[in-house]
N, CA, C and O atoms as a DFTB+ gen file, in Angstrom:
444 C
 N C O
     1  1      59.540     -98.384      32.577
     2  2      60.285     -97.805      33.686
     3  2      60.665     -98.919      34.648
     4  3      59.787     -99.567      35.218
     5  1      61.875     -99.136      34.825
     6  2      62.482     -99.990      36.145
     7  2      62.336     -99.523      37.673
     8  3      62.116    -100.328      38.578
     9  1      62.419     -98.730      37.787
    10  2      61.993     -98.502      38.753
    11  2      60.992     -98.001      39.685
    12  3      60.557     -96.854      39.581
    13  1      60.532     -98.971      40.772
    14  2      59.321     -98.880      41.081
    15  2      58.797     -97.472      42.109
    16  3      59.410     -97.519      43.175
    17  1      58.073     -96.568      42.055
    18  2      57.695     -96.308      42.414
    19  2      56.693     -95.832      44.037
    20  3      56.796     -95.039      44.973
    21  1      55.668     -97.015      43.508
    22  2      54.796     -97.266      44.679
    23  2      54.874     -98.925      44.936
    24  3      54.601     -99.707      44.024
    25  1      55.309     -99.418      46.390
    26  2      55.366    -100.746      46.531
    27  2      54.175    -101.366      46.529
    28  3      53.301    -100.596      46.926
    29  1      53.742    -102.505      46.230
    30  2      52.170    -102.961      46.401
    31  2      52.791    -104.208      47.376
    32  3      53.910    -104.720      47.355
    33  1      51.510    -104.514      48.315
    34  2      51.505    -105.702      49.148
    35  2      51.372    -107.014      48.487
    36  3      51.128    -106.759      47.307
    37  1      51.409    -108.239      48.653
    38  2      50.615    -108.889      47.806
    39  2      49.165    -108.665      47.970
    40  3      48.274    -108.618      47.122
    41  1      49.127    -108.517      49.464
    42  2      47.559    -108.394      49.286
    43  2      46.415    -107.384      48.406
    44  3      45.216    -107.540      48.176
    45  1      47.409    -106.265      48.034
    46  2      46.602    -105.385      47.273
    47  2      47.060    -105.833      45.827
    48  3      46.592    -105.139      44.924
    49  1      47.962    -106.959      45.413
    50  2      48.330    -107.067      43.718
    51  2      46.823    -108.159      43.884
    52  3      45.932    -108.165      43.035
    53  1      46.806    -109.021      45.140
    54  2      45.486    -110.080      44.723
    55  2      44.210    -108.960      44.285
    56  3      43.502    -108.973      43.278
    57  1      44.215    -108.151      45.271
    58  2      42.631    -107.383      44.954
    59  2      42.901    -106.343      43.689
    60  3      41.919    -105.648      43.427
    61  1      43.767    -106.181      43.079
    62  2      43.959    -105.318      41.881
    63  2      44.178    -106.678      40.982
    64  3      44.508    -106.188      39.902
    65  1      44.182    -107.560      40.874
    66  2      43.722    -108.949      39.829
    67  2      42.550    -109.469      39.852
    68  3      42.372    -110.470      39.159
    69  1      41.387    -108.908      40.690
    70  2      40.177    -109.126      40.906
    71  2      39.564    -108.085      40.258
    72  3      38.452    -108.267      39.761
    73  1      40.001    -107.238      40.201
    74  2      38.868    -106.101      39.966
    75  2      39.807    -106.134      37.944
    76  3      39.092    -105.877      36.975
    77  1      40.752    -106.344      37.817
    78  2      41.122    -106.532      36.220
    79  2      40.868    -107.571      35.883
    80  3      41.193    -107.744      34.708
    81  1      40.402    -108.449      36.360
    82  2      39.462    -109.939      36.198
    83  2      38.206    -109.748      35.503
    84  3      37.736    -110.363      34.545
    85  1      37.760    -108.783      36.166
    86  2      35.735    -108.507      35.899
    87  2      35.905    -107.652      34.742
    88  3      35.008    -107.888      33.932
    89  1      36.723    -106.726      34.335
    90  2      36.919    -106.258      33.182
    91  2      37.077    -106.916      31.672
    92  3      37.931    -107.782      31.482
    93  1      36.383    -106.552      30.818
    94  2      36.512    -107.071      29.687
    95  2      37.408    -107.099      29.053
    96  3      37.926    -108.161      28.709
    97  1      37.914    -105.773      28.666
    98  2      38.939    -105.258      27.945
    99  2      40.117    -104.633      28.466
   100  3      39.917    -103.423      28.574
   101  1      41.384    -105.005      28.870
   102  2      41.975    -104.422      29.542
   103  2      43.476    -104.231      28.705
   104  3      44.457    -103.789      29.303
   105  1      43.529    -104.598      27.322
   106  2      44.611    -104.362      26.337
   107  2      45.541    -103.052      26.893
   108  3      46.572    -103.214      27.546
   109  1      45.092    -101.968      26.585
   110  2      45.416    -100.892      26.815
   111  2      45.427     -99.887      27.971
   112  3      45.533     -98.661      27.946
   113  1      45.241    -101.030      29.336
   114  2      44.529     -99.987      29.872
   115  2      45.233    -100.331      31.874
   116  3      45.798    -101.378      31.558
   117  1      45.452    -100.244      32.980
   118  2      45.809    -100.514      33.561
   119  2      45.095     -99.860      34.986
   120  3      43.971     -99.364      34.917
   121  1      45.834     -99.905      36.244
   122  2      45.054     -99.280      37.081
   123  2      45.956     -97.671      37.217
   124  3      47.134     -97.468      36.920
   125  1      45.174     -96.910      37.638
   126  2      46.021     -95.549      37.753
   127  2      45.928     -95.224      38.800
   128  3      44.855     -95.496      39.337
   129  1      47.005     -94.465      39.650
   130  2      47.125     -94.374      41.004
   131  2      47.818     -92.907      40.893
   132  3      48.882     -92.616      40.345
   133  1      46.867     -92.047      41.600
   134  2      47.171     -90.921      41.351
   135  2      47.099     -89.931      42.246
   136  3      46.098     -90.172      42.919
   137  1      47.695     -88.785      42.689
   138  2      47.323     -88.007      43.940
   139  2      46.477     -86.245      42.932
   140  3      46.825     -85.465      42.045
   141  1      45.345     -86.445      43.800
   142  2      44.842     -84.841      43.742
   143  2      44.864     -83.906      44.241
   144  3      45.478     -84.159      45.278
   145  1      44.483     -82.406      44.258
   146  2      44.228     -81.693      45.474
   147  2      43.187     -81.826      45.910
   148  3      42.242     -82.101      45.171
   149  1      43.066     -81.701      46.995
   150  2      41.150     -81.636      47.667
   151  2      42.017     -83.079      48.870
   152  3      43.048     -83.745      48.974
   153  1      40.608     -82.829      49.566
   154  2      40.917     -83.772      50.943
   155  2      40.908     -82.836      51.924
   156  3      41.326     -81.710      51.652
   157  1      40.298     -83.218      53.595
   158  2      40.619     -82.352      54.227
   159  2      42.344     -82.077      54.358
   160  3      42.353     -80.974      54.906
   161  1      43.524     -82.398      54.195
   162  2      44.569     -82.444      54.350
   163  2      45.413     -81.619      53.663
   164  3      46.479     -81.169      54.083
   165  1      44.585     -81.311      51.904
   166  2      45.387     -80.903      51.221
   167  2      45.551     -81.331      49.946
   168  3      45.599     -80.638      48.929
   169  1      45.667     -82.965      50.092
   170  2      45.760     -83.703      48.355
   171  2      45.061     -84.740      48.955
   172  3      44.913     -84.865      50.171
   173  1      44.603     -85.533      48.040
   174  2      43.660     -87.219      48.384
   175  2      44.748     -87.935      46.984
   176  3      45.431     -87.430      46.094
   177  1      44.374     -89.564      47.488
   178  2      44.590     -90.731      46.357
   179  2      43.547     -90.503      45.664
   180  3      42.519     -89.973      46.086
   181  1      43.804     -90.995      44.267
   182  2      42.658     -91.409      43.842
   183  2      43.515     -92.928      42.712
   184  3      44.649     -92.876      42.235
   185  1      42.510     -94.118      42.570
   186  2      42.341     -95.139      42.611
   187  2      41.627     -95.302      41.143
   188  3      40.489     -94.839      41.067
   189  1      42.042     -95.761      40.262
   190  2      40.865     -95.971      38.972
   191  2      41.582     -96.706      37.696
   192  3      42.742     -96.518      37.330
   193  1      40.706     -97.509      37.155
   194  2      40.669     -98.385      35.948
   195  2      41.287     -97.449      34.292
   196  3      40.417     -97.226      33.451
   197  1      42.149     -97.180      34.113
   198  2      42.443     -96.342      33.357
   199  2      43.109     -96.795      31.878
   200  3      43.738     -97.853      31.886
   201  1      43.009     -96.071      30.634
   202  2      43.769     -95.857      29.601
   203  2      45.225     -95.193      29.745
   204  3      45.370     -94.051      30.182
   205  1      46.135     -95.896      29.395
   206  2      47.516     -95.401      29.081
   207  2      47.800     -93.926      28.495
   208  3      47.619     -93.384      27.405
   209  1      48.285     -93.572      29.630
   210  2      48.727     -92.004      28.651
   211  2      50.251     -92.326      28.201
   212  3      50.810     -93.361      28.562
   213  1      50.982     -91.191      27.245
   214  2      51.678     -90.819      26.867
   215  2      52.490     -91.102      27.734
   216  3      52.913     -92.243      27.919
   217  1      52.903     -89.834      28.555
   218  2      53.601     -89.768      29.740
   219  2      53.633     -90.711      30.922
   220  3      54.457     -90.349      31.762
   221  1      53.078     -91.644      31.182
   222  2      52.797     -92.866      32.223
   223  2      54.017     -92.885      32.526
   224  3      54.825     -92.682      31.619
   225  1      54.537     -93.156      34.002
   226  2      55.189     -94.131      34.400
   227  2      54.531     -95.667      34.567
   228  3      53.857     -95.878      35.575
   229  1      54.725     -96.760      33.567
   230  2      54.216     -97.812      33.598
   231  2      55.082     -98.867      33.979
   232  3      56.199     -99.125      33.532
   233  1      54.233     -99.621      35.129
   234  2      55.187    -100.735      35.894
   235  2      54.318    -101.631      35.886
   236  3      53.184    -101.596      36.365
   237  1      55.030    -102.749      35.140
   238  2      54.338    -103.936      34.292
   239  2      54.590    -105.285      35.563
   240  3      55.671    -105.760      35.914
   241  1      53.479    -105.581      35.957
   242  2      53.475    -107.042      36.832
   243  2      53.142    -107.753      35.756
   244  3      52.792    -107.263      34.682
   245  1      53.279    -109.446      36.115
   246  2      52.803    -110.608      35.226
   247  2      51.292    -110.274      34.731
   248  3      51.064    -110.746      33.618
   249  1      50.276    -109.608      35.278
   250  2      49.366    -109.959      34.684
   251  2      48.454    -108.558      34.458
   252  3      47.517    -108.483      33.663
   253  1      48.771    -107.824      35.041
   254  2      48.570    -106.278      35.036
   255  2      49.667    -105.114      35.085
   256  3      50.678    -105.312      35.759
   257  1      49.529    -104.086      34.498
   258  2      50.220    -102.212      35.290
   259  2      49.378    -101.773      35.754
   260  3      48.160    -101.949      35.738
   261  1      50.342    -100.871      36.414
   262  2      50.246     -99.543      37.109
   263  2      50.712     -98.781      36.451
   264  3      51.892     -98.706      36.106
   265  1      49.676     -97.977      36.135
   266  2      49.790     -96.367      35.706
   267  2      50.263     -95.129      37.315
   268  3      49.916     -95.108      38.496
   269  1      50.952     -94.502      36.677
   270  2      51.651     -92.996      37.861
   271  2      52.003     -92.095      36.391
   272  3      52.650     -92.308      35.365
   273  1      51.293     -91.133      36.870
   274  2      51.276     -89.362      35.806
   275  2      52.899     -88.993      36.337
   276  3      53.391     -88.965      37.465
   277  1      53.247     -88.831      35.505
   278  2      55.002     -87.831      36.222
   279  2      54.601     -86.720      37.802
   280  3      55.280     -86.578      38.819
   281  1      53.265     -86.103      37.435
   282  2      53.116     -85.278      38.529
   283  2      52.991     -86.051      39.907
   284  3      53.580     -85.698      40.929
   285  1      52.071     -87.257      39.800
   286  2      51.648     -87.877      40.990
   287  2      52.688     -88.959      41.428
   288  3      52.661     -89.444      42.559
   289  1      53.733     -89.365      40.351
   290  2      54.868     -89.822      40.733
   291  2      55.878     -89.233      41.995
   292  3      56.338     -89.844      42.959
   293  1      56.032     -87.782      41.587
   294  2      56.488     -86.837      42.801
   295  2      56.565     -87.546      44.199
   296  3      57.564     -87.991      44.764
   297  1      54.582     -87.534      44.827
   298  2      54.146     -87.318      45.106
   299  2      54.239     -89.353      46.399
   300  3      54.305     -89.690      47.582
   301  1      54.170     -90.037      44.898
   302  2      53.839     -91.141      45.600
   303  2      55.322     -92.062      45.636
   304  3      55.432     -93.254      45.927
   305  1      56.206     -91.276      45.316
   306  2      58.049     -92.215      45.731
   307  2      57.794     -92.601      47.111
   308  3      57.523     -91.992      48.146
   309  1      58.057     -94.412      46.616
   310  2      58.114     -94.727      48.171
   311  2      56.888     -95.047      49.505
   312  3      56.967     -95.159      50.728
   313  1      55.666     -95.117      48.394
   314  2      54.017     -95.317      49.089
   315  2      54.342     -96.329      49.390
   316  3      55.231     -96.766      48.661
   317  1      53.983     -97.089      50.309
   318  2      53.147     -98.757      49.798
   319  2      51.324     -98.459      50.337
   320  3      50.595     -97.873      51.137
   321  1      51.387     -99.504      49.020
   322  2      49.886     -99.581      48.736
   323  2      49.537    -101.306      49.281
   324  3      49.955    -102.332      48.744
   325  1      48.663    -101.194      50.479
   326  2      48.024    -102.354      50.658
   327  2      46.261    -102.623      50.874
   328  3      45.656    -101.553      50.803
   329  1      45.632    -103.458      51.042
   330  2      43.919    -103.970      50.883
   331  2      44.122    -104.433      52.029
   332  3      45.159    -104.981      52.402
   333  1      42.912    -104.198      52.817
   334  2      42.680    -103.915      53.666
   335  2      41.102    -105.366      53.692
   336  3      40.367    -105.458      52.708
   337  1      40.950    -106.056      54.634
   338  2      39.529    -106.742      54.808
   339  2      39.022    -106.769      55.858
   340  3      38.050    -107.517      55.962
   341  1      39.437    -106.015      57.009
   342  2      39.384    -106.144      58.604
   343  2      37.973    -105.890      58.772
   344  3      37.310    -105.615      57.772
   345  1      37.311    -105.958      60.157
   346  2      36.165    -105.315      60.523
   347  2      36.074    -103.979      60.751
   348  3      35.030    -103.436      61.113
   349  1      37.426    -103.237      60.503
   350  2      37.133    -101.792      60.478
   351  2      36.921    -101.219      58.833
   352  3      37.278    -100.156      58.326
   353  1      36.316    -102.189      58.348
   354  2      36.267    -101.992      56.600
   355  2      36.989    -102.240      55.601
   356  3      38.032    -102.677      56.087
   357  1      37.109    -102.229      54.178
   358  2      37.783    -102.688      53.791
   359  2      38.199    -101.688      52.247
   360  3      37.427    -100.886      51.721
   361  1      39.406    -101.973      51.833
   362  2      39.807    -101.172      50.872
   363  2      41.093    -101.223      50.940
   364  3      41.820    -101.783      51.760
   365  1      41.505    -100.146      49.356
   366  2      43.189     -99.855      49.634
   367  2      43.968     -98.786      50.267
   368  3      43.938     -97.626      49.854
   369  1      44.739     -99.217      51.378
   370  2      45.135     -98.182      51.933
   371  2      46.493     -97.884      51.679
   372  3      47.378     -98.723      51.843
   373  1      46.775     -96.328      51.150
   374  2      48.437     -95.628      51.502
   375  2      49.116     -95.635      52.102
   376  3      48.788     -94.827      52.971
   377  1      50.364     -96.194      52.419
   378  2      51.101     -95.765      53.565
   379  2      52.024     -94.659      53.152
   380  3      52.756     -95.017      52.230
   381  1      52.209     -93.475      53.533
   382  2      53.297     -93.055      52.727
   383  2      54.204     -92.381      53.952
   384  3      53.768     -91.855      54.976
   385  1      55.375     -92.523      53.611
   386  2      56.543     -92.225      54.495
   387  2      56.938     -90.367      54.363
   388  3      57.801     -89.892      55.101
   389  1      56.246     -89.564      53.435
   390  2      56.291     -88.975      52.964
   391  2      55.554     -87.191      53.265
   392  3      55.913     -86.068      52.910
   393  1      54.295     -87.769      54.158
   394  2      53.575     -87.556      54.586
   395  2      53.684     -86.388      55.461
   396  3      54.681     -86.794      56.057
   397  1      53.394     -85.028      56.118
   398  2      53.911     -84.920      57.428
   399  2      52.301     -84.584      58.208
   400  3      52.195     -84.036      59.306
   401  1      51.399     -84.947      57.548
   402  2      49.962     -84.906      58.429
   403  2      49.022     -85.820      57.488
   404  3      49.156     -85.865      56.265
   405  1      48.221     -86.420      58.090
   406  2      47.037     -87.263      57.418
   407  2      45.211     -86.841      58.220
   408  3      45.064     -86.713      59.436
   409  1      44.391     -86.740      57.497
   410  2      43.468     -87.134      58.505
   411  2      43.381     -87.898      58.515
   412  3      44.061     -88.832      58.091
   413  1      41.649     -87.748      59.483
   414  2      41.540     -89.245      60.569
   415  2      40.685     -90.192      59.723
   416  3      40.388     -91.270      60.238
   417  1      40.236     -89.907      58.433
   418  2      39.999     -91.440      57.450
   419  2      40.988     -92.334      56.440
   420  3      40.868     -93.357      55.765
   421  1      42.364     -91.049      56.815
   422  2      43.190     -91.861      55.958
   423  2      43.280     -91.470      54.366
   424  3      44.193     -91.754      53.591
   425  1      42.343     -90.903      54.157
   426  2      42.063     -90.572      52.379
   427  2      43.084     -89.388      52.184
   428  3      43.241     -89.180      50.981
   429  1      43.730     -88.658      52.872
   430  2      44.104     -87.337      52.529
   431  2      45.329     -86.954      52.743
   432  3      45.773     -87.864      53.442
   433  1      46.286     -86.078      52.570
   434  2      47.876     -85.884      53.378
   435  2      47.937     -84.089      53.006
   436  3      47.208     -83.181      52.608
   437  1      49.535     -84.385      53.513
   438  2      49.620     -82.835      53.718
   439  2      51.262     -83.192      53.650
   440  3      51.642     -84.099      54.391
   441  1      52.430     -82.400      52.643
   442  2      53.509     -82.574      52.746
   443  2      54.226     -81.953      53.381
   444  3      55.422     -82.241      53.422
């Protein structure tokens, strides 16, 4: 697929080449970025080391993909995804333009 999806920062392609670094086997397999229901909001991200499905939207960087399900594609047109190292903690955070409520940890939305 050419066209991208969810934008990544560099800073979150460095910390998604760290964590496919420590992995052994990663032939087949990429990170998956996906939206659920649940969250106080409504739907949450969810974040994980995954096998290629069928249906993937797969967006191939130099040294890793990204996996997006057609459903959570919907969902995430137009995110950017950045890593986070501040003293208010650290991780990957959503931005999504998309949004029309979030709570107050950030994990969750509401369209």
């Amino acid at each position: 697929m050419n066209e991208q999806i969810v934008i990544l920062t560099d800073k979150a392609k460095g910390q998604i080449r760290n964590i496919i670094a420590k992995e052994e086997d990663v032939t087949n397999k990429g990170l998956r970025l996906a939206v659920i229901g649940g969250g106080c909001s409504g739907f949450s991200y969810k974040i994980e080391l995954s096998e290629i499905k069928e249906k993937d939207n797969v967006v191939d960087y130099d040294d890793f993909r990204v996996l997006i399900d057609p459903k959570s594609s919907i969902y995430l047109k137009g995110v950017q995804l950045d890593y986070q190292d501040g003293l208010e903690g650290k991780g990957f955070v959503f931005s999504n333009p998309n949004a029309k409520n979030t709570c107050g940890c950030g994990e969750s939305f509401s369209l």
